[in-house]
N, C-alpha and C positions, 0 to 999 in steps of 0.2 A: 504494500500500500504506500503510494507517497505521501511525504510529510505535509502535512497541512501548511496551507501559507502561514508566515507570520502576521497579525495582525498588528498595526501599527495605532500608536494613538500621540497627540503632541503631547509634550507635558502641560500639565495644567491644564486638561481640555474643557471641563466641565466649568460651569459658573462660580460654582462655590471651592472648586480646584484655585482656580483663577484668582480670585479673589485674597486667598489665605497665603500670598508668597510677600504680594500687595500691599496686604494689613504691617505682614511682618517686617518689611522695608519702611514703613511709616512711622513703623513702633522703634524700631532702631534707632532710624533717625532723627526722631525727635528725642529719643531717651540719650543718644550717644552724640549729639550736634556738636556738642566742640571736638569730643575725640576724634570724630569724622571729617575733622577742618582737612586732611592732606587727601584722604578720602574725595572727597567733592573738587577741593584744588585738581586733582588728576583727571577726576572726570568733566570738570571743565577743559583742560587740556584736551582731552580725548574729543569734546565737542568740536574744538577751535579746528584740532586736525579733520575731522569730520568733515565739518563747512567747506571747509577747504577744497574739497574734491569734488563736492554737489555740483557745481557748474559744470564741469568735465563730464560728470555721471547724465549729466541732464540733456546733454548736447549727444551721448553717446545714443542713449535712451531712445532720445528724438530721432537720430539719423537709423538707426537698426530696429528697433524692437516692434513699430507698429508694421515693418515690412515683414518680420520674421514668421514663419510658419508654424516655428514654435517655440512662443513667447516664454519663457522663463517663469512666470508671475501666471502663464496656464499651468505649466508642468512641472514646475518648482511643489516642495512641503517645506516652504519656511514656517519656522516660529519663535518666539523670544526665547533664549537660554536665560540663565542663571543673571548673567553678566549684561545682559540687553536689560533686562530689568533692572538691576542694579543702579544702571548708567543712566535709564531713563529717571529715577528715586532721587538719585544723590545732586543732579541737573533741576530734581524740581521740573519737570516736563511731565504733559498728559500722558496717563497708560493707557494705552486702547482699551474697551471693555469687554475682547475678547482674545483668544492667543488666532492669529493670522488663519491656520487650517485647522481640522479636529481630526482628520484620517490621513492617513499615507496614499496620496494621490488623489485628495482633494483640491479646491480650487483655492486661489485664496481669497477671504470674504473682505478683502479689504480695496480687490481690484474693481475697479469700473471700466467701461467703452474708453474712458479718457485719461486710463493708467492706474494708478496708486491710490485714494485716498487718505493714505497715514503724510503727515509731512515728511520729508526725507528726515530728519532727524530723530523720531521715533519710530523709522522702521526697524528692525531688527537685522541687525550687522551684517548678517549673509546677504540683505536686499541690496547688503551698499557694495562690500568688497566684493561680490560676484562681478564678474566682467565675462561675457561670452565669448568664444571664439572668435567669431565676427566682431564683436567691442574691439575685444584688444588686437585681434589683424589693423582693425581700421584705425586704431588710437596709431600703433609699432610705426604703421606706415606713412602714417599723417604727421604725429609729432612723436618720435622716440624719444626725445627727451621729457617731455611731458608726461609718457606713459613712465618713463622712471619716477619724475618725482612722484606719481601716485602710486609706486609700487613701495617707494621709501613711504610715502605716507598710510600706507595700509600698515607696514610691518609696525609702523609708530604708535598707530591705532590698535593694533593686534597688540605689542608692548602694553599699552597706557591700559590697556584692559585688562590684563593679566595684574599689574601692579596695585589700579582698583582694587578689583577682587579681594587680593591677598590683603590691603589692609584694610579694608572695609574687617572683612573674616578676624585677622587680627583684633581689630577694636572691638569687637561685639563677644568672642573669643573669652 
C-alpha cells in the first residue's frame, strides 16, 4: 500500500492558533520594553534594510509577475514564521488577522486581480527575499550591480533577523 500523503497545515492556522503567539509578543513586550531596547533597535534596522529593496522588488514585480504563467503568490504556501512575527511586534506594525495560506497548496488569501494586499513591509520574509528565475535573469542582466547590492542586502536582513530573535529569546529567557 502507498504511504498516505503528508498532510500539511501552516503554523498557527486556526483563529484562536493565531491569535495566542500575538497575545504572547504583546505581553512580552510590554512587560520587557526596556530590556527589548537592542531588540527593537535591530528590528528597526532590519526594517530600514527592508525598505531599501521594495522599489527594486516593485519594479521586478511589475515587469515579470503579471506576465508569468505561474505566478509565485498562485503557487507559493507562504506564511509568517517565528521571526516574521517577531519583526512585525517589536516594529509596532499591523498583524494581518490571519496567517497568509491554511493548506499546503493553497492560495494565498491575501492576493487580489491587483497583487498583494499586505503592505510590503508586513508580508512575510519569503514574499520579499524570493526572486524568480526570471527576476533575477532580468535584474543579473539589466543591473549586476544592483542585483549585488540586494543580495548583500538580503544576507543583512537574513543577519538582523537571526540577531533579533536570539535577543529578543535572551531577554524574555
Amino acid at each position: 500500500m502507498p504511504p498516505k500523503p503528508k498532510i500539511f497545515a501552516s503554523p498557527w492556522g486556526s483563529r484562536p492558533a493565531w491569535q495566542a503567539p500575538n497575545r504572547s509578543f504583546d505581553i512580552h513586550i510590554d512587560r520587557y520594553r526596556t530590556e527589548l531596547e537592542t531588540a527593537m533597535k535591530i528590528a528597526l534596522e532590519v526594517r530600514y534594510q527592508l525598505a531599501s529593496i521594495f522599489f527594486c522588488s516593485n519594479v521586478l514585480c511589475f515587469a515579470t509577475c503579471r506576465y508569468c504563467p505561474e505566478s509565485c503568490c498562485l503557487t507559493a504556501s507562504p506564511w509568517y514564521d517565528f521571526r516574521d512575527l517577531l519583526f512585525l511586534h517589536l516594529n509596532f506594525l499591523e498583524v494581518p488577522p490571519f496567517q497568509p495560506v491554511q493548506a499546503y497548496q493553497g492560495t494565498c488569501r491575501y492576493l487580489s486581480p491587483r497583487g498583494c494586499t499586505l503592505s510590503r513591509i508586513t508580508r512575510p520574509w519569503i514574499c520579499t527575499w524570493y526572486f524568480c528565475p526570471t527576476q533575477t535573469a532580468n535584474l543579473k542582466k539589466r543591473n549586476r550591480r544592483q542585483w549585488e547590492t540586494i543580495e548583500q542586502a538580503v544576507a543583512a536582513i537574513k543577519k538582523g533577523r537571526e540577531l533579533m530573535e536570539a535577543e529578543y529569546i535572551r531577554v524574555i529567557s
